[in-house]
C-alpha positions in Angstrom: 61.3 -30.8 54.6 58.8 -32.6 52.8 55.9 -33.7 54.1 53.2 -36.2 52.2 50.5 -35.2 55.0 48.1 -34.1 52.2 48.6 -37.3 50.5 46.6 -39.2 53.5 43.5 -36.5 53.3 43.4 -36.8 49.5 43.2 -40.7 49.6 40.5 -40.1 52.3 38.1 -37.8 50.1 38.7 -39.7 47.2 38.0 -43.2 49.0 41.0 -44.7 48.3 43.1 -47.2 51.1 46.6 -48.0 51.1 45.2 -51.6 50.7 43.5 -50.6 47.0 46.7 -48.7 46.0 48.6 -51.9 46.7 46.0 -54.4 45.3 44.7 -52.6 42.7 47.6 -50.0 41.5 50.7 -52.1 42.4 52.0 -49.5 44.5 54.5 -51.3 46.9 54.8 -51.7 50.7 58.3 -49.9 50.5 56.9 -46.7 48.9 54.3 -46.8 51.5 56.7 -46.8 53.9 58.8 -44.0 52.4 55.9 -41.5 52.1 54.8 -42.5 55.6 58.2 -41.5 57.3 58.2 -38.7 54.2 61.6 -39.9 52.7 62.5 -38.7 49.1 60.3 -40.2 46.3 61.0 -39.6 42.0 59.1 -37.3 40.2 57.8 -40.7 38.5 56.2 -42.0 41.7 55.0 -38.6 42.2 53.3 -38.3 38.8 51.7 -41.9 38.8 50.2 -40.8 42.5 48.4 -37.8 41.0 47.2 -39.8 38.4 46.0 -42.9 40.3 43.9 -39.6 42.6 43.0 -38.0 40.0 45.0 -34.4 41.6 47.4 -31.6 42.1 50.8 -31.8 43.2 50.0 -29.6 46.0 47.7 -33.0 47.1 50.3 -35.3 47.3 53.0 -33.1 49.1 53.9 -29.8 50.8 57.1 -28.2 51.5 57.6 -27.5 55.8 60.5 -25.2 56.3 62.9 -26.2 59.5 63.8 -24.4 62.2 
């Protein structure tokens, strides 16, 4: 499974609120909502949320294996 748990911490040390990235990046409620209850996002959305933070990959998302 996919988890956007690291997403949250980058946001935090780079002191940026789901409010700016609505406001000021035109990210949307909806994907809010998907990365909050980690549902599938494009490798599009993934790319413009490293960019908007200024990271990694590995900051936005990490792979949890089932059990």
């Amino acid at each position: 499974m996919i988890s956007y748990e690291p997403l949250y911490r980058t946001m935090k040390e780079k002191n940026i609120s789901t409010y700016r990235l609505i406001k000021e990046y035109k990210i949307s409620r909806s994907l809010l909502d998907r990365l909050k209850h980690n549902k599938p996002i494009s490798t599009v959305t993934l790319n413009d949320l490293c960019r908007i933070l200024h990271c990694r990959v590995e900051d936005v998302l990490v792979y949890v294996e089932e059990t």
